[in-house]
C-alpha atoms as one frame of an Amber mdcrd trajectory, in Angstrom:
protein
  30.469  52.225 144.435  30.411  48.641 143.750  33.466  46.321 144.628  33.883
  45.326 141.713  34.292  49.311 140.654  36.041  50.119 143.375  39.075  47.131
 142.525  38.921  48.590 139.246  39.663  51.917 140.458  42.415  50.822 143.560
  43.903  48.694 140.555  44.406  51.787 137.970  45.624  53.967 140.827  48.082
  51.115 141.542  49.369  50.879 138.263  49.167  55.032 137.977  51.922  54.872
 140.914  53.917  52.044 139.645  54.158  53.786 136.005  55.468  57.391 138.283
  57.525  55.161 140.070  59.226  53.718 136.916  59.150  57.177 135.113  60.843
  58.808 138.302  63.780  55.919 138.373  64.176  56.402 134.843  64.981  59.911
 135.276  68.259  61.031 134.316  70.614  63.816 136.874  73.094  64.988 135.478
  75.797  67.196 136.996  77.078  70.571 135.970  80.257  70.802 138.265  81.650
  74.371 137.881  85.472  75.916 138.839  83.292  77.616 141.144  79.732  79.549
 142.055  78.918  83.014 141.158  80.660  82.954 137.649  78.470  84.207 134.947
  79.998  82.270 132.093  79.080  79.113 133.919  75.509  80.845 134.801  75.310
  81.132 131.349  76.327  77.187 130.929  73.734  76.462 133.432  70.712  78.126
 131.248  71.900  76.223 128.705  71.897  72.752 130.434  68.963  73.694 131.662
  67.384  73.791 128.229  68.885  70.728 127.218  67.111  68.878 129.868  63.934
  70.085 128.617  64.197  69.490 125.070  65.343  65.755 126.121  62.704  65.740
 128.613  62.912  63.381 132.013  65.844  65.216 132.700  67.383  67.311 135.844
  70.487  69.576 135.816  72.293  69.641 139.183  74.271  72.918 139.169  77.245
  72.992 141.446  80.788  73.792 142.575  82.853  74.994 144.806  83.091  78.519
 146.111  86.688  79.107 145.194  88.286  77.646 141.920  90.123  74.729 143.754
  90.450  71.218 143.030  89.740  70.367 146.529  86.830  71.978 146.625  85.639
  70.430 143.298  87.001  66.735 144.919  84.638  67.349 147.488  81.557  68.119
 145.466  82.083  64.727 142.936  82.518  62.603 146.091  79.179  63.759 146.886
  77.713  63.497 143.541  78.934  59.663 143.306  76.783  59.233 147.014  73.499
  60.521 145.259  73.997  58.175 142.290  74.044  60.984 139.811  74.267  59.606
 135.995  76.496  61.776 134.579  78.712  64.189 135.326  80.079  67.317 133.291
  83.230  69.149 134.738  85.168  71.912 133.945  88.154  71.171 135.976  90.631
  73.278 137.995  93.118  70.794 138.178  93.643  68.264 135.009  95.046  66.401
 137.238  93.801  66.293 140.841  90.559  65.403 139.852  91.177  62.292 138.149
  91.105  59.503 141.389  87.233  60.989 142.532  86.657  61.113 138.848  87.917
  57.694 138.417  85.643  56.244 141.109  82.618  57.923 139.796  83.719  55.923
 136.752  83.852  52.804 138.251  80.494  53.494 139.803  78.622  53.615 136.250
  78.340  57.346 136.175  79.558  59.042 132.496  82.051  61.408 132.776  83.286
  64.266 130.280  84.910  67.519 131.313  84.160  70.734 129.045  85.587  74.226
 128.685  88.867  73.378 131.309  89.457  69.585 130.795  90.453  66.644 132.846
  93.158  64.186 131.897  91.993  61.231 129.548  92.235  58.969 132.079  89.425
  60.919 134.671  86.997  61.217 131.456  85.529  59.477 128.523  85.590  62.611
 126.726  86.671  66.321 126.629  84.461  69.212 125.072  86.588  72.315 124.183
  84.650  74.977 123.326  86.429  75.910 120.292  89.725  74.755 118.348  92.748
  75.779 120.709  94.606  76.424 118.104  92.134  79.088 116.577  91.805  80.584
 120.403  94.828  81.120 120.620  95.511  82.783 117.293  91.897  84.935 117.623
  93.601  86.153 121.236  96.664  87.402 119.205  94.987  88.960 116.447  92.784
  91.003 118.645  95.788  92.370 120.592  97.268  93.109 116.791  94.145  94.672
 115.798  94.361  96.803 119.084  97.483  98.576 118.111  98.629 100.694 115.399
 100.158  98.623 112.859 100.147  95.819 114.863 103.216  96.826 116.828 103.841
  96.680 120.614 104.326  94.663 123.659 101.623  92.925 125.250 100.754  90.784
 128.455  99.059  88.104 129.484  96.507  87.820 133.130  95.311  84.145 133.468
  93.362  82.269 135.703  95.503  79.799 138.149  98.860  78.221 137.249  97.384
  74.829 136.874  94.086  75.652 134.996  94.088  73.463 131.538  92.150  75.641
 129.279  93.668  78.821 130.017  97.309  76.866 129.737  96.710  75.363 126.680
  95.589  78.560 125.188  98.836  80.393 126.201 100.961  77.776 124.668  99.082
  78.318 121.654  99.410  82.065 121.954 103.369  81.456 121.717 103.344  79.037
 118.947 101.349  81.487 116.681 103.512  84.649 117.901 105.626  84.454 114.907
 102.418  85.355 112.896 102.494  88.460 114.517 105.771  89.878 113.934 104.866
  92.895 115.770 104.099  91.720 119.111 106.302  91.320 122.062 105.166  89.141
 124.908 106.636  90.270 127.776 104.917  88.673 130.996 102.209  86.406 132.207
 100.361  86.751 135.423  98.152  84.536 137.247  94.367  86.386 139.068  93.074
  82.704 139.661  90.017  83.669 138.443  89.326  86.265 141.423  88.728  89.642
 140.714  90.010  91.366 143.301  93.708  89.282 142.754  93.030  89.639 138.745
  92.416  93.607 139.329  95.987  93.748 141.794  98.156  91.823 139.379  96.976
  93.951 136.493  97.803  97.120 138.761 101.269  95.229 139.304 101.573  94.896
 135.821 101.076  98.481 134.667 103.638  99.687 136.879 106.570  96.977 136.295
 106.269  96.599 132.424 104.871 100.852 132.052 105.330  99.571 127.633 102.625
  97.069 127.555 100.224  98.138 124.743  97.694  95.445 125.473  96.927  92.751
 128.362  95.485  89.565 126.891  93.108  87.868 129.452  91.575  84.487 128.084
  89.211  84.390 131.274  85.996  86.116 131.826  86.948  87.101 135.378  90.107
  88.528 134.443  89.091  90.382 131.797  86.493  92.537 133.558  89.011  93.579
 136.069  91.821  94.266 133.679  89.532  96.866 131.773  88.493  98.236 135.661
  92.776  98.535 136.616  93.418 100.353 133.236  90.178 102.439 133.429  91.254
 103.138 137.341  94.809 104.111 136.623  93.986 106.720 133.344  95.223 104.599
 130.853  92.034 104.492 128.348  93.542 104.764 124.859  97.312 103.807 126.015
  96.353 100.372 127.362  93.749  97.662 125.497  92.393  94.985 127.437  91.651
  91.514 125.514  90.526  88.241 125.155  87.659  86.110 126.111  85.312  87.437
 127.922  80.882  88.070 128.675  79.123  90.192 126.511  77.039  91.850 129.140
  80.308  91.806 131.700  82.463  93.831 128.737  79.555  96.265 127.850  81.233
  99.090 129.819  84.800  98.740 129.196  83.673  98.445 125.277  81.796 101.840
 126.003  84.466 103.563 128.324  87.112 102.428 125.194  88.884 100.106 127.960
  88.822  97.783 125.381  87.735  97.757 121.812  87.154  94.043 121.259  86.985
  90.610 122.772  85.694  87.105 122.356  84.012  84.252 123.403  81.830  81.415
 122.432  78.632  81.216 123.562  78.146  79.699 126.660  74.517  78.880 126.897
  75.693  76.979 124.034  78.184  75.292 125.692  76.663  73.641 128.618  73.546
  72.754 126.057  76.054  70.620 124.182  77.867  69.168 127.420  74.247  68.149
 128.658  73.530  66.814 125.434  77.023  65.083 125.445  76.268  63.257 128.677
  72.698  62.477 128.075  73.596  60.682 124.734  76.271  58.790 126.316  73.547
  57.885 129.500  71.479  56.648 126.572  73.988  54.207 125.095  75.566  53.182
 128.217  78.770  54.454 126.471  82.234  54.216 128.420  84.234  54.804 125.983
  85.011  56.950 122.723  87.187  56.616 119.986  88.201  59.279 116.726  85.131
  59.534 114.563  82.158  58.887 116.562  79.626  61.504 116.284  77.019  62.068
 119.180  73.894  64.050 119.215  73.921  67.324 120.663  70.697  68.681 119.578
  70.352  71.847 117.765  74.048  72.355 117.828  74.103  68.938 115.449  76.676
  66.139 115.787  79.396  66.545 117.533  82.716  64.699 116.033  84.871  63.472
 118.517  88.782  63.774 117.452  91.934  62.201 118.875  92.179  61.659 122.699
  88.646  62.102 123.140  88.615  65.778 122.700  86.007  67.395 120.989  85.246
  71.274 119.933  82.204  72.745 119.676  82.506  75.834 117.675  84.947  78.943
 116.507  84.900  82.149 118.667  83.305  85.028 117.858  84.137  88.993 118.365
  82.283  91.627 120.096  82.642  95.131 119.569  81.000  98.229 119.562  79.004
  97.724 116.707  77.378  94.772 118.205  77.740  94.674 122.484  73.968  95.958
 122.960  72.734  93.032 121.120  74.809  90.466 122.778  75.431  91.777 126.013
  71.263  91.464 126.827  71.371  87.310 125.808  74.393  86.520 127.884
């Protein structure tokens, strides 16, 4: 090889590692900061993250969380996120609160934050993603409980998450503002799992025997809900006591089958972290810090997403499962 060909060649290998280089640094991470591991809603969030980073391409997901739904836990993980230099982050808080100081830093440190599903307070966020209207979840929770029960008639329950956990709070305040819709329903208690199944599966227990009238336990929380339908199924109460709310297709098969329960809802998840990725990657693009009512951003095959007043978004209505449709569903998510 002559020199002359072999500066040609040391000069387009040069260049070749320069333009990685650049292409690597331009990369965008963006964090997927869960209430906590082993959840298969937020598994389900994940794939869909995941696919958002492919269809925008130069992309990585960093999917974590805590092991335990705790705001320290979750305070811990952001600190660490702002010390890789992440570019966005996308939380679904268990504290609205708590969070906001580490949240606040990250902030300060250039990195776009939103919150989705459980949200942080506007001041720890540039935007919120519900995943539906919380209105609508609320009334859709009701209505399946009415639906559960001959004529609509009969006292019910609710089994949350934690105490402080926004989303699931929200949605019970708008389960008592739409309770005069539903004449027929009594609510008679509300009990906390914190999103633990083993706790969610004693306080239902609990429930049965100090309130032996409840007709139907509402659950707005995947984790709940499975071991609601396990506590009624354990103690013989198939056809006296319906479990409901939101909860997994392919969690919620076999109470659907064993008549546990005889319908639920959710929105789709995988859609869910798709349009939080998208979310964040749209506002990496634009450098944007803030948001104000009326700005649409693109969120891909889910189309624009309008944001509304306080920076809160939704992305869609939630949809029932029942038996005429579980088997589909319950082998996508």
């Amino acid at each position: 090889m002559t020199s002359f060909k072999r500066m040609a060649v040391l000069a387009a290998l040069a260049a070749s590692l320069m333009a990685g280089t650049a292409a690597q640094a331009a990369d965008t991470r963006i964090a997927l900061v869960v209430k906590s591991l082993g959840n298969g809603f937020f598994d389900a969030a994940n794939k869909g993250a995941e696919e958002a980073a492919k269809e925008i391409g130069g992309t990585e997901i960093i999917y974590t969380g805590p092991t335990s739904t705790t705001a320290e836990g979750q305070i811990e993980v952001i600190n660490s996120l702002i010390s890789q230099k992440v570019d966005a982050i996308a939380v679904s808080a268990n504290d609205p609160d708590a969070l906001v100081p580490a949240l606040k830093k990250a902030m300060q440190r250039g990195i776009k934050v939103i919150s989705f599903d459980s949200g942080v307070a506007p001041a720890g966020r540039i935007l919120q993603l519900n995943p539906s209207s919380n209105p609508l979840i609320g009334e859709t929770c009701l209505k399946l409980a009415a639906d559960a029960l001959p004529e609509g008639k009969g006292e019910i329950a609710i089994l949350s998450a934690t105490a402080t956990s926004t989303n699931q709070n929200i949605w019970i305040a708008e389960m008592k503002k739409a309770m005069p819709k539903f004449p027929g329903l009594k609510l008679v208690a509300t009990v906390y799992g914190d999103d633990l199944s083993d706790k969610s599966y004693r306080e239902t227990q609990a429930l049965l025997k100090s309130h032996p009238e409840v007709k139907v336990i509402v659950a707005p929380t995947s984790v709940g809900i499975v071991a609601a339908a396990q506590a009624v199924k354990d103690a013989g109460k198939i056809g006296e006591v319906h479990v409901t709310g939101l909860g997994l297709p392919s969690e919620m098969a076999g109470a659907i089958k064993s008549g546990a329960s005889k319908s639920f809802a959710i929105w789709n998840p995988i859609d869910l972290g798709y349009s939080a990725a998208m979310l964040a990657s749209d506002l990496v693009k634009k450098d944007q810090s803030q948001v104000k009512a009326g700005d649409k951003l693109a969120a891909g095959r889910m189309g624009e997403i309008t944001i509304g007043e306080g920076g809160e978004a939704a992305m869609s209505v939630p949809f029932t499962y029942d038996a005429s449709n579980i088997d589909q569903f319950s082998k996508i998510f």
